[in-house]
N, C-alpha and C positions, 0 to 999 in steps of 0.2 A: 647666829644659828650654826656657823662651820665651825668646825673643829679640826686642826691639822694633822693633829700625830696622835696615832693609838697601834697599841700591835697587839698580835696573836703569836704568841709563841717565841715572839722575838720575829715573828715577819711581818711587815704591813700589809695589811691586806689590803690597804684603802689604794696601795700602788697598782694594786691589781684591779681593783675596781675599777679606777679611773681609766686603765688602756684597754679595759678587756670588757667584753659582756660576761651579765653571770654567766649565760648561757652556755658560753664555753665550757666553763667548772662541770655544770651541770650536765651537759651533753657526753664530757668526756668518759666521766663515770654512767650516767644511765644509757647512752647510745651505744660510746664504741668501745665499754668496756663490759658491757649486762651480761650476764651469767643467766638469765630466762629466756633462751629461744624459747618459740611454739614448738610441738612436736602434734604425734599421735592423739586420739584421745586417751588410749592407757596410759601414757605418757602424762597427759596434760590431768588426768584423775586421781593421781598418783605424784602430784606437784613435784612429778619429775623426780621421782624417788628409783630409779633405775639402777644403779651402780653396781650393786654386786648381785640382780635379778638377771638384768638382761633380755636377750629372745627379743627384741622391740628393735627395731633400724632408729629410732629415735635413743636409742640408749650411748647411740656416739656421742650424742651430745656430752654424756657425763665420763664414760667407760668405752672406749671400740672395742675393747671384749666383749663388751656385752652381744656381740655379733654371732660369737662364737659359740653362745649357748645353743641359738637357733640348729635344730636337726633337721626343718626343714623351712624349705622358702617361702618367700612372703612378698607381698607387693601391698600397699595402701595409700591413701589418699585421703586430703583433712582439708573439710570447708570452715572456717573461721566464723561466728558473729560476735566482734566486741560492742561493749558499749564502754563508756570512759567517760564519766563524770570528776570535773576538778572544783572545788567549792573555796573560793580563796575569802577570807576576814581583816576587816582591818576596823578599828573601833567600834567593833560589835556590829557593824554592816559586813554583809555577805553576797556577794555573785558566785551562780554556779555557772559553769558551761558544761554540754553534755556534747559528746559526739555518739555516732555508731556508724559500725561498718562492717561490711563482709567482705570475705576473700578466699582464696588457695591459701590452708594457712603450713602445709605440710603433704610432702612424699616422700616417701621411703622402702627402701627394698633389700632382702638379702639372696642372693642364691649360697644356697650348700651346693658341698662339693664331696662327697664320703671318700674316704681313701679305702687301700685296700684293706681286708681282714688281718695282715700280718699285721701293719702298723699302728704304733700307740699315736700317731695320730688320726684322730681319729675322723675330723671334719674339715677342709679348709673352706671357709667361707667367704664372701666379697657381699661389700654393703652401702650402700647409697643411703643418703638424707638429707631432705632439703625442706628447710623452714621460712615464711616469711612472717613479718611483725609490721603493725603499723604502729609509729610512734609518734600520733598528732596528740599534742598538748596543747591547751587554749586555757591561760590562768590569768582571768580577768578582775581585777582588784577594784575594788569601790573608790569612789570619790569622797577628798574631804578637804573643805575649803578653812579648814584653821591650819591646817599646812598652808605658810602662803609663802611669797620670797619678793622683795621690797625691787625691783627695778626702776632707770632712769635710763631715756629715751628720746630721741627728737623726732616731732610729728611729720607730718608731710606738708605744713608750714616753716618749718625751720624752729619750732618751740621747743624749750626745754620740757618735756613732763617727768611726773614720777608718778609709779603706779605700781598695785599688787597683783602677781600673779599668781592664782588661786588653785594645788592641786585638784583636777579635776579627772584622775583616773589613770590607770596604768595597765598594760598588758604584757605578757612573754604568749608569744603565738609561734608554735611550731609543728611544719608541715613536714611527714616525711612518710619512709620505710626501710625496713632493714632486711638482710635476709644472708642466711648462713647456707651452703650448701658444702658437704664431707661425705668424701670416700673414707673407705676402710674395709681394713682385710684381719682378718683372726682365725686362729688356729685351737681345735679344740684337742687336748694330749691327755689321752686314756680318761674321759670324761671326769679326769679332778683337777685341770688346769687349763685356763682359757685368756688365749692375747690375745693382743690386739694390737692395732696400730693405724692411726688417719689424718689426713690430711681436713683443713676447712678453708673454705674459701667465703669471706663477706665480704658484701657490698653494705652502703649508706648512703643515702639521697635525704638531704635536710634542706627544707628553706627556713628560716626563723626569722623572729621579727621581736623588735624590744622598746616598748615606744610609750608615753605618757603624755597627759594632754593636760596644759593650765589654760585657766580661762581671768582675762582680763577685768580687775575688779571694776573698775571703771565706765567700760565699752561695752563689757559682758562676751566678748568675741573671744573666740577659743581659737589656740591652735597645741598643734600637735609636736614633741619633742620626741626624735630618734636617737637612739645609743648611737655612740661616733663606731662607725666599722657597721652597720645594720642597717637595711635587712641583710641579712647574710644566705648566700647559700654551696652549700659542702656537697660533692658528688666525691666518696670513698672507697677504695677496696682495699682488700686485706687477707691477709694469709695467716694460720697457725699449723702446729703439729700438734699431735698426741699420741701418746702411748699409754696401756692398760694392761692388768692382770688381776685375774680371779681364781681366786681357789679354792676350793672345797675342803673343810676342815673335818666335816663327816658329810653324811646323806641329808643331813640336817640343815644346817652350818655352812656360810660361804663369804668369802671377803674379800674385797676388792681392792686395790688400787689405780689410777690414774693418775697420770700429768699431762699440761696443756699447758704449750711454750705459749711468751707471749703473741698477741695476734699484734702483725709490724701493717699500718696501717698508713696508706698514704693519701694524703687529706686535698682534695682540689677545692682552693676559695674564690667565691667572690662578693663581693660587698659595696655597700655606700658610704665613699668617706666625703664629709664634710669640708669647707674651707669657706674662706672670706676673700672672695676678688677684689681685684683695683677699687672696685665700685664700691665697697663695702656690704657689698649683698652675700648671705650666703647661697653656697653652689652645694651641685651634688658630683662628684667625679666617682667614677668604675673603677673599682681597681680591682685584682685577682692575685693570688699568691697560693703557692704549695707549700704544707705540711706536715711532717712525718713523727707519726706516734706509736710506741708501743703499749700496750695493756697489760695489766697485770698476769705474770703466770701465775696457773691454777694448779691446786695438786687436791686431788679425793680421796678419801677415805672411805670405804663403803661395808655394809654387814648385811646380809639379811639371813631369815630364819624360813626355810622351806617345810613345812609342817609337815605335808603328805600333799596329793596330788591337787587339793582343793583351796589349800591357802597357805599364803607365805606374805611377810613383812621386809619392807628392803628399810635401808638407814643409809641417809648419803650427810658425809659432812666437807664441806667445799672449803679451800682460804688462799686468797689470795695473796703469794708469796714474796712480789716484789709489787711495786709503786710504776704509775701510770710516767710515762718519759717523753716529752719533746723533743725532739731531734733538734738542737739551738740552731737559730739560723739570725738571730738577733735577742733584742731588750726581751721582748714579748716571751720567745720559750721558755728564757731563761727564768723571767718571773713565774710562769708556771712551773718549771719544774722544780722552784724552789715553795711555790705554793705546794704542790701536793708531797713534796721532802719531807714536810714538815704539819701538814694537815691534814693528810690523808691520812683515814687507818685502815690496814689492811682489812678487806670484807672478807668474813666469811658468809658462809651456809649451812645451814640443817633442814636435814628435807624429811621428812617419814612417809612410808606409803607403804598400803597393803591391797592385795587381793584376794578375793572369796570366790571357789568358784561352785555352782550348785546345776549339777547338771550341764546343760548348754547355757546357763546365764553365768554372767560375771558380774560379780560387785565391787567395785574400787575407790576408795579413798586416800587421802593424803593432807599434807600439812608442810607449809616451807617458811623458815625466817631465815630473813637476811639482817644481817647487820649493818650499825651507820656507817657508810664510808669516812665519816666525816668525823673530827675530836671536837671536843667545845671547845668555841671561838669567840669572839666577842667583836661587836661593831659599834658605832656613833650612829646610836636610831636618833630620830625624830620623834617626837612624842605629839601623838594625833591629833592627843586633847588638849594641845600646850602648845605645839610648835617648838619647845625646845628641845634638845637633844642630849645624849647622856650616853654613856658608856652601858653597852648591855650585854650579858652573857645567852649564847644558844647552845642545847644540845642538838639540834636538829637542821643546823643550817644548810643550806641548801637543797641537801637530799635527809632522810631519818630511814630508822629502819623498816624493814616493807615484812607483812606477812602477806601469807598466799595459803586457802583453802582449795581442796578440789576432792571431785567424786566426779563419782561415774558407772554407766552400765553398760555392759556388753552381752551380745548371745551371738555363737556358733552356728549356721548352719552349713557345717561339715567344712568343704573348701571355702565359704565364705564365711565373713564375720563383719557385723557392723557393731561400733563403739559410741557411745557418746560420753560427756562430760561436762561440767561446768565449774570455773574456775576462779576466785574473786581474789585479786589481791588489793592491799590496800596502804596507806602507809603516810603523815603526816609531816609536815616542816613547814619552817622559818622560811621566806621566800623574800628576799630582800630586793630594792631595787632604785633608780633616783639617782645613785650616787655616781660618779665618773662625769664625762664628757657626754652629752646630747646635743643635738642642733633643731631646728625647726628651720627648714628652708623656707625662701620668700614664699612660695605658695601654698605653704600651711602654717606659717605663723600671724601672729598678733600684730606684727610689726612688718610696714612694706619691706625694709632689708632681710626678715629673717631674724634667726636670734640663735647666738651656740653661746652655751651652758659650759663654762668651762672650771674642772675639778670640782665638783660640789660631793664635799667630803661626806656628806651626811646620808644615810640610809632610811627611807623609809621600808617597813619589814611589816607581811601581812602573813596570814595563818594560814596555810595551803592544805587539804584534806585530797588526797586522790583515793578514788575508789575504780576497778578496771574488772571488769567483771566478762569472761570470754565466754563462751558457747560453742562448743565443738564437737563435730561430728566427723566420723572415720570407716569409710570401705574398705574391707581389705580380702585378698584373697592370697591364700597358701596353696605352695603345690612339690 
């Protein structure tokens, strides 16, 4: 059933597999690289289509100019309900997991500043925004006993046996939160030119978990097999800049630009690694280690068309301009950062979003896709209904591309305004898993010593469907 050598691109991935969780891949790009904080709900109705609209304290996320449009102040607040269903398939069986949650999902605020009548500047502004995100994932994979894997073992008589152990189910379980908070300050210059400029400040708190269970064909007794380095858990922060600029091309007509260095991330681990004592039992030892990642910078491009005082359409298109970086500290960075050299492809974004407004109500919609981070790759799957294994091609591996719907309604009453919104993104992959180093310590394996899994070249890959669908609501008052 193993197979030793295969590559992608001219890299083996299978090197990576074996020392690394996917997780890691996986995290690096949806956690501490994601281009979708929460904001506002105009913000969040309008799939975050701000760039060259602005007036929104949530608009630093894309533009800190867009701070600058604001003529006068603002102060709001955003309570979050998601719900996050992941539906993973493997041989035409299927588990869903479903969560839901509430929370603070956003604050944000500008004061103006008017200068005097002599001067073409005309506004200077300051601006706060702070988003939180929950990013619990739970992608529970069916079980399937023609995946098997032939071992030999001696009982707790001193017997030689031989026996099959029978896939019996897989999980990636990840517990966390993420949260961006950025000042910014922007100058408006004879109302046809608008900077910007901010600073952001993230944090990450993950615990994750990557563990598969075979069951004893014999005994029928199940136990449980951990990624070598898992559970793991990351407590991060993180810094970026940005800078913005908007300009009015007429009364109509305005366009934006932004860049965002990358965010330099510093990563505190710690984990369960595996090993085999004197005794021949396996053990579980703590170990912790630091480190340091950059994200890809971002640069925008933004347009929108101000029709008259009742509606206007923004267009953001986001791309990532350079590749995700480990700071080498040994084998491990280095394989990464020759993994995503060479796998990664730069993500972009295209966002659309409009506003209606009729009277005191506002109506808002949007539209956002992102692109795969990822090129086709190919792995040594396992084949469910066969057990043998084979060389296979994905476009979608690990992550695919995500779209994201959103609307929304608002009404004015004068200094206050409540907003709501509803936002569903969604988005499809290859989820692969099995392959690398596992262990099953004495007290959840099959075997009184325990049992570590070492190098098992092969992939089993199941059909992952996420669907994230938020609820948000927004108070806000101007003054």
């Amino acid at each position: 059933m193993n197979k030793k050598i295969f590559s992608i691109l001219g890299l083996s991935v299978g090197a990576l597999f074996y020392s690394q969780d996917v997780s890691v891949i996986r995290n690096t790009v949806d956690v501490y690289s994601d281009t979708q904080p929460n904001g506002s709900a105009k913000y969040m109705g309008m799939a975050g289509a701000m760039g060259a609209m602005g007036g929104d304290a949530s608009s630093i996320n894309v533009n800190p100019a867009g701070i600058a449009v604001n003529i006068v102040g603002e102060f709001s607040g955003t309570l979050n309900a998601l719900g996050n269903k992941n539906t993973s398939t493997l041989a035409n069986k299927s588990y869903d997991e479903v969560y839901k949650k509430a929370n603070l999902g956003h604050l944000g605020g500008v004061v103006v500043m008017q200068t005097s009548n002599n001067s073409k500047w005309k506004f200077i502004n300051l601006g706060f925004n702070y988003s939180a995100k929950d990013i619990d994932s739970y992608i529970r994979t069916p079980e399937n006993h023609t995946i098997n894997e032939a071992v030999n073992y001696t009982d707790e008589k001193g017997n030689k046996q031989t026996d099959m152990l029978l896939y019996d189910g897989h999980a990636y379980n990840r517990v966390g939160h993420t949260s961006k908070l950025s000042f910014a300050f922007g100058g408006n210059y004879d109302h046809k030119w608008y900077v910007g400029g901010g600073v952001h400040f993230h944090s990450a708190n993950i615990e994750q978990g990557d563990f598969f269970r075979m069951q004893s064909q014999t005994a029928g007794t199940k136990g449980l097999y951990q990624k070598q380095e898992t559970p793991f858990q990351e407590s991060s922060d993180g810094v970026a800049i940005s800078a913005g600029v908007i300009g009015k091309i007429d009364k109509n007509f305005r366009v934006g630009l932004a860049l965002e260095s990358p965010t330099w991330w510093n990563i505190e681990r710690a984990y369960n690694y595996y090993d085999i004592d004197n005794n021949g039992v396996v053990v579980t030892v703590l170990a912790n280690e630091n480190r340091r990642l950059s994200t890809p910078m971002k640069a925008t491009l933004s347009g929108a068309y101000i029709a008259n005082k009742n509606f206007a359409v923004n267009v953001d298109y986001t791309l990532g301009v350079t590749k995700p970086q480990y700071n080498v500290q040994g084998e491990v960075e280095k394989q990464l950062n020759e993994f995503f050299s060479k796998v990664y492809s730069n993500t972009s974004e295209l966002r659309l979003g409009a506003e209606y407004r009729l009277d005191n109500w506002r109506f808002r919609g949007g539209y956002a896709y992102q692109s795969n981070p990822f090129y086709s790759s190919s792995l040594s799957v396992i084949d469910p209904t066969s057990n043998l294994y084979s060389d296979r091609k994905f476009n979608n591996l690990y992550l695919s591309n995500r779209q994201t719907f959103g609307m929304g309604l608002g009404y004015n009453f004068k200094s206050f305004y409540v907003d709501a919104a509803y936002q569903n993104t969604s988005s499809k992959f290859a989820n692969p898993f099995y392959a690398g180093d596992y262990a099953s310590p004495m007290e959840n394996s099959v075997f009184k010593e325990g049992h570590i899994v070492d190098e098992q070249y092969d992939s089993i890959v199941s059909d992952v469907k996420t669907v994230r669908n938020n609820f948000v609501f927004t108070v806000g008052w101007r003054f």
